[in-house]
C-alpha positions in Angstrom: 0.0 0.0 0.0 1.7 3.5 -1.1 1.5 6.3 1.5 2.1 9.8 0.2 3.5 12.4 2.5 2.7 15.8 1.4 3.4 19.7 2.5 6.5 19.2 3.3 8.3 22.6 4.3 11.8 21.2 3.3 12.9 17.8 2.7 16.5 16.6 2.9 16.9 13.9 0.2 20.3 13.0 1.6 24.1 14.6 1.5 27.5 13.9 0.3 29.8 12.4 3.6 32.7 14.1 4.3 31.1 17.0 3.3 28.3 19.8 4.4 26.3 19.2 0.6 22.6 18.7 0.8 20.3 17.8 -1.6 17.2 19.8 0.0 13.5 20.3 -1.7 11.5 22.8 -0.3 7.8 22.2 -0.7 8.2 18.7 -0.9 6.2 15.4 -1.3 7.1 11.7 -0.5 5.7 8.4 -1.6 6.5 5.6 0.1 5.6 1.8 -0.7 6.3 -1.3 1.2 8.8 0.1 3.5 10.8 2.2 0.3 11.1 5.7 -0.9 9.4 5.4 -4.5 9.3 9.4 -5.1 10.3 12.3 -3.8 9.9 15.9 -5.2 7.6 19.3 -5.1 4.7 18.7 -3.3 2.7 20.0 -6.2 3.6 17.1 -8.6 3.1 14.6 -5.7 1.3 11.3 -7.3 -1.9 10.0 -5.9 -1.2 7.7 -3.6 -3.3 4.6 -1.5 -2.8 7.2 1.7 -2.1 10.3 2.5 -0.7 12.3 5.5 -0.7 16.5 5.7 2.8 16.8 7.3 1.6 21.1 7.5 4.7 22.7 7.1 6.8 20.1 8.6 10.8 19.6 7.6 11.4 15.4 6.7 15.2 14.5 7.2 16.4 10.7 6.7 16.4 9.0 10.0 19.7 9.4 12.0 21.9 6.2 11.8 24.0 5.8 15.5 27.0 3.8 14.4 28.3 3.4 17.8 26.9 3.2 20.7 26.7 0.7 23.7 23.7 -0.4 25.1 23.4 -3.4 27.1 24.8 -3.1 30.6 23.3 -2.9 34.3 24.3 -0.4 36.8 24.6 3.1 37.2 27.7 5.3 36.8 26.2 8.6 38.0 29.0 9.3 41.3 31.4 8.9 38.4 29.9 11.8 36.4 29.6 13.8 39.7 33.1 13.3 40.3 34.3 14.3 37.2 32.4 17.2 37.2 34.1 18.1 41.0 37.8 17.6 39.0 38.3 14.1 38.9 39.8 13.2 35.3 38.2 10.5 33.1 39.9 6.7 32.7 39.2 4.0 30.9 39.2 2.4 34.2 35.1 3.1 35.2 34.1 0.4 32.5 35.0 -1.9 35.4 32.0 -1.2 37.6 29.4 -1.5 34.7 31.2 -4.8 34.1 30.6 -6.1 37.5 26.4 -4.8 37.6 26.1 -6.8 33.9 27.5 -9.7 35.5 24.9 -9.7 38.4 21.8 -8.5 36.0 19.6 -11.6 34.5 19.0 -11.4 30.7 15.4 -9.9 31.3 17.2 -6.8 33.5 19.8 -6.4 30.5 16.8 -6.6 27.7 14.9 -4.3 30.0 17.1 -1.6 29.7 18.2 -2.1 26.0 14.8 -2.0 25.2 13.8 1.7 26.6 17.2 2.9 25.7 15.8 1.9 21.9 13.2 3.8 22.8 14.6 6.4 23.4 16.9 6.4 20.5 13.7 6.1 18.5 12.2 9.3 20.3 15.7 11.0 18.6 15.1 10.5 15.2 17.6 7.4 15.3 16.4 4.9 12.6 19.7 2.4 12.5 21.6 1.7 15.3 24.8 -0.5 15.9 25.3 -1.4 19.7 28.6 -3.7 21.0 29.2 -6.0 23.6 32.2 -5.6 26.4 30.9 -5.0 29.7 30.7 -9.3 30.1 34.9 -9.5 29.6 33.6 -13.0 30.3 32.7 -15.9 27.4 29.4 -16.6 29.2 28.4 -12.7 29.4 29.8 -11.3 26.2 28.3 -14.2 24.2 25.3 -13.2 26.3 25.3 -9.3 25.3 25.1 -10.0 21.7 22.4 -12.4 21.6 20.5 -9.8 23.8 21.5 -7.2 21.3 20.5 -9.3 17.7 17.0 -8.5 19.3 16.7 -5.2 18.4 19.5 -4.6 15.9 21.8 -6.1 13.1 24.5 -4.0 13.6 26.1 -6.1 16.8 29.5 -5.4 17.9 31.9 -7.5 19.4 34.3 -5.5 22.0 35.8 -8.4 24.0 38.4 -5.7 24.0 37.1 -2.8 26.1 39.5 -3.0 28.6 41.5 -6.2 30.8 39.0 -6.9 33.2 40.2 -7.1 36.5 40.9 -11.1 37.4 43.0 -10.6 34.4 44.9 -7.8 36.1 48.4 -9.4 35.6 48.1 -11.8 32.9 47.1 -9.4 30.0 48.6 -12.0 27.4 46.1 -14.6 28.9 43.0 -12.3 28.4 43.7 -11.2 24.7 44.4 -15.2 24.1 41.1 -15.4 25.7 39.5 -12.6 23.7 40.9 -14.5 20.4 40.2 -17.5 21.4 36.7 -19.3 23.1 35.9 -15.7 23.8 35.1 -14.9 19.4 34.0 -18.0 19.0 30.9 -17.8 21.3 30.3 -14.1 20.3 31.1 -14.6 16.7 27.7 -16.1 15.6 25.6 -12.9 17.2 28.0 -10.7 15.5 28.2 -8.5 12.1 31.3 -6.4 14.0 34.5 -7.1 15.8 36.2 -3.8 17.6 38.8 -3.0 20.2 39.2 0.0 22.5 43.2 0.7 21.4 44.0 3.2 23.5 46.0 4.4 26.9 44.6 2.3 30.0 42.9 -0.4 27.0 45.3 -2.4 24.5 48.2 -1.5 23.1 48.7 -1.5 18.9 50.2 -4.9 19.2 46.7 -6.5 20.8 44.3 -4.2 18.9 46.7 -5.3 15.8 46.4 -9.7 16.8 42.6 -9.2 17.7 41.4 -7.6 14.9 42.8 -10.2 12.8 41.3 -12.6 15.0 37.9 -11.4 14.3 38.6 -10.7 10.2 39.4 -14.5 10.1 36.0 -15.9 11.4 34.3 -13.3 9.2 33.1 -10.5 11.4 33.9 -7.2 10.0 36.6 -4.5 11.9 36.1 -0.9 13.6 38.3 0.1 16.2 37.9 3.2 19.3 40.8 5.4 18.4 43.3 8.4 19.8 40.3 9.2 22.4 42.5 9.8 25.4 45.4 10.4 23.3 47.1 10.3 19.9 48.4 7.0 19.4 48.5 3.8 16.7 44.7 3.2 16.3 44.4 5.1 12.9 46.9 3.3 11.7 45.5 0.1 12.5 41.9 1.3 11.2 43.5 2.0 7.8 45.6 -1.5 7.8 42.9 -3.6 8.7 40.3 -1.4 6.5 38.4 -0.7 9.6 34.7 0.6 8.4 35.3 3.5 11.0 37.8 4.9 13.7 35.9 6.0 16.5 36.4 9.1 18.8 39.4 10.7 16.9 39.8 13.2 19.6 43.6 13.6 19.1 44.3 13.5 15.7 48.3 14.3 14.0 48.5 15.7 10.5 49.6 12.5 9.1 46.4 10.7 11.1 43.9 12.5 9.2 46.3 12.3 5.5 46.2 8.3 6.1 42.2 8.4 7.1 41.3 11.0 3.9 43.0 8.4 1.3 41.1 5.7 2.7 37.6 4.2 3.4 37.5 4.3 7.0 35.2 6.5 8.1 36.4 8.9 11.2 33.6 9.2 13.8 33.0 11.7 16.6 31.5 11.2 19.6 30.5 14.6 21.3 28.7 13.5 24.3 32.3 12.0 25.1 34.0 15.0 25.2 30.9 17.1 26.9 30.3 14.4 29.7 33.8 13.7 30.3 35.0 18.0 29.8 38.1 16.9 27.5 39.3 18.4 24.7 37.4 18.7 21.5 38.3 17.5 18.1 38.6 20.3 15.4 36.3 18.9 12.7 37.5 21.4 10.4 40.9 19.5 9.8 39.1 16.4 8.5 36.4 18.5 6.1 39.4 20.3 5.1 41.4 16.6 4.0 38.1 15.4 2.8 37.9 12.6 5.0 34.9 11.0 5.8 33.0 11.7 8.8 30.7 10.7 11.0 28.6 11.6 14.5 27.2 8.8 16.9 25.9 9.0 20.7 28.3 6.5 22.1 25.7 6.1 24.7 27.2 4.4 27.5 26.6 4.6 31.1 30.4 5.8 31.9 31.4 8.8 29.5 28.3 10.2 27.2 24.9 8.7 28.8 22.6 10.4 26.2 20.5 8.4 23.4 19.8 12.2 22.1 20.9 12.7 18.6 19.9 16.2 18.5 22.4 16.9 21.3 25.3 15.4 19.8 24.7 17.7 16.5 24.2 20.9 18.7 27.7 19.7 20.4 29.1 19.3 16.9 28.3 22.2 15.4 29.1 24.8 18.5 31.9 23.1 19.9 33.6 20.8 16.9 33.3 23.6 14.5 30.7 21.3 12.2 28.8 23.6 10.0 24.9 22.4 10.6 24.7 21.0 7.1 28.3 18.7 8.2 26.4 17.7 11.3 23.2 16.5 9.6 25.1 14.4 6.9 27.4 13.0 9.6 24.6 12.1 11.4 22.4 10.4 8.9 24.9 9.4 5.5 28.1 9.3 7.2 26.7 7.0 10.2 25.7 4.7 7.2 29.1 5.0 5.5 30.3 3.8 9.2 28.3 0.7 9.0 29.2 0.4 5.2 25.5 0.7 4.3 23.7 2.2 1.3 20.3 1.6 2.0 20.1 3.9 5.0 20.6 7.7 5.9 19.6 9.2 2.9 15.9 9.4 1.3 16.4 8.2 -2.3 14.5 6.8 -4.3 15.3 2.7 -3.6 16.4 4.2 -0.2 14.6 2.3 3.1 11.3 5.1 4.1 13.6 5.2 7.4 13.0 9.5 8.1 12.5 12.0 11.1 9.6 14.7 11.1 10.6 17.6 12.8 8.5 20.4 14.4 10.5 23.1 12.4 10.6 24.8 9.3 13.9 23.8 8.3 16.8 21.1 9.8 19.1 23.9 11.1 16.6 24.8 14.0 18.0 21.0 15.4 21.3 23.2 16.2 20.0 26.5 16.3 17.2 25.3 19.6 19.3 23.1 21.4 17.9 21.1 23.9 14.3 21.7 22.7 12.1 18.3 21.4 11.4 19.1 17.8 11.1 15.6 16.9 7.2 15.0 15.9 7.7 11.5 14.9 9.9 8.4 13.8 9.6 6.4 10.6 11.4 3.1 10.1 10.6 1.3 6.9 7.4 3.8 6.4 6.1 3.0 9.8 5.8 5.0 12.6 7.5 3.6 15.7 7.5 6.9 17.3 4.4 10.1 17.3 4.8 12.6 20.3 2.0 12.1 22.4 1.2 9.0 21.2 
């Protein structure tokens, strides 16, 4: 059954990543059929259709796409926030304490909270979403994590490699043989992704560099958390291994962003890291400038950036990252997709999935210009509402 979508103040048809290019129709109609875009143009030409909804002066944008994020866990991490807030700096080391709630939490606490954290993701305008394992650091409760997370999405990470967990204090050589070992092969099967947190207080090059490998042989597909704390070998690895994406990027060298602009790994920012965790801020003017590709996700996690708000993260972007708005939309919604190396997502094309955000605004800028204000009427995934305020 088609379903036309008409007076449409502007419509973002999609963008070019890596760069702040739009393709925008103001005036705009949208035909959908069986879960596709099947036209898009002025609303005056808009073809009869089998329904039809008045969107009044409405702006349509393609449904954000969250390539990273990390959703199941138990616990809360809120003294940590207060802490850091008082002057306490941010380590790796926090993970730890989610690790040891997830072990405790039975598999209908852990889908509990996945569940309204989707929910609220939906309530964002976020239409695709990719959420990892690694706060098990255990076969049982990694394996666990991901068959939890195949519930609600296809884009599962493994991330074994978050950090050593602490019985493996000492013997760091036995826990990446672990990782490598029983560790992927119980995660593998509920897994598109394998990652690793290379980084200061994580792994080194040398066990990012043997467990990505690891996870490229049994088929599952490489990202990596890069230079977040400090610059380091992670691009490098990302480019090596063709990672889909390098995430965080905080600390970048010249030679960082030459190596990610000549490649296809996309480099994605994480702004509710830096907000929640008051560190420095990437300059996302030096990657537009290479033309590198580029991307914005929540990396909602109870530790460093608890927010499932999309809007945020592109109001963070654009005042703090130097992101121009247009950047920050096409980061959001095509270069998320790029990140999960997917076509049929973050744009509204014709052949494109009906996957699209209706905002109460007259244009997509007022996302950055009214920060902190709901303007997201509803959520379409595959032409379906799964989110109407009030409803």
């Amino acid at each position: 059954m088609s379903h036309a979508f008409g007076n449409i103040a502007q419509l973002v048809v999609g963008g070019r990543v890596g760069s702040g290019e739009l393709e925008i129709i103001e005036n705009a109609g949208l035909v959908v059929d069986a879960g596709l875009v099947v036209w898009v143009g002025p609303n005056s030409q808009l073809p009869p259709a089998d329904r039809f909804t008045d969107l009044a002066g409405r702006t349509v944008i393609p449904g954000f796409v969250d390539s990273h994020a990390h959703l199941v866990f138990a616990g809360d991490r809120a003294a940590e926030f207060e802490a850091r807030m008082s002057g306490v700096g941010y380590s790796a080391g926090g993970i730890k304490t989610t690790v040891a709630a997830t072990r405790a939490a039975s598999d209908d606490e852990l889908r509990a909270g996945l569940k309204g954290r989707m929910r609220e993701l939906h309530r964002s305008g976020i239409t695709t979403f990719e959420t990892k394992s690694g706060y098990g650091l255990n076969v049982f409760d990694e394996a666990r994590s991901l068959r939890l997370a195949a519930e609600v999405t296809d884009e599962t990470t493994f991330l074994g490699a978050h950090v050593v967990p602490a019985e493996f204090a000492d013997r760091r050589d036995d826990y990446v043989e672990l990782v490598t070992g029983d560790m992927l092969a119980a995660a593998a099967p509920q897994a598109r992704w394998i990652d690793v947190f290379c980084d200061r207080g994580a792994f080194d090059a040398d066990e990012a560099d043997e467990i990505l490998q690891a996870g490229v042989r049994v088929g599952l597909r490489p990202r990596i958390h890069a230079n977040q704390l400090e610059a380091g070998a992670g691009i490098e690895l990302a480019v090596k291994h063709d990672c889909a994406s390098a995430d965080h990027c905080t600390h970048l060298t010249d030679s960082d962003i030459e190596l990610l602009a000549a490649s296809n790994t996309v480099a994605t920012l994480l702004p509710g890291a830096e907000f929640s965790t008051r560190a420095q801020y990437p300059d996302a003017r030096r990657l537009f400038a290479a033309e590198a590709k580029v991307a914005l996700a929540t990396d909602c996690n109870p530790g460093s950036s608890f927010t499932t708000s999309m809007g945020f993260c592109l109001a963070v972007a654009v005042r703090d990252m130097r992101f121009t708005p247009g950047q920050a939309l096409v980061a959001a919604t095509a270069g998320g997709a790029a990140a999960l190396r997917r076509t049929d997502v973050g744009g509204l094309r014709v052949g494109q999935r009906a996957n699209f955000v209706v905002l109460d605004a007259p244009s997509f800028i007022h996302l950055m210009y009214r920060p902190g204000v709901d303007l997201v009427h509803s959520t379409v995934i595959d032409g379906t509402a799964v989110y109407e305020r009030g409803k």
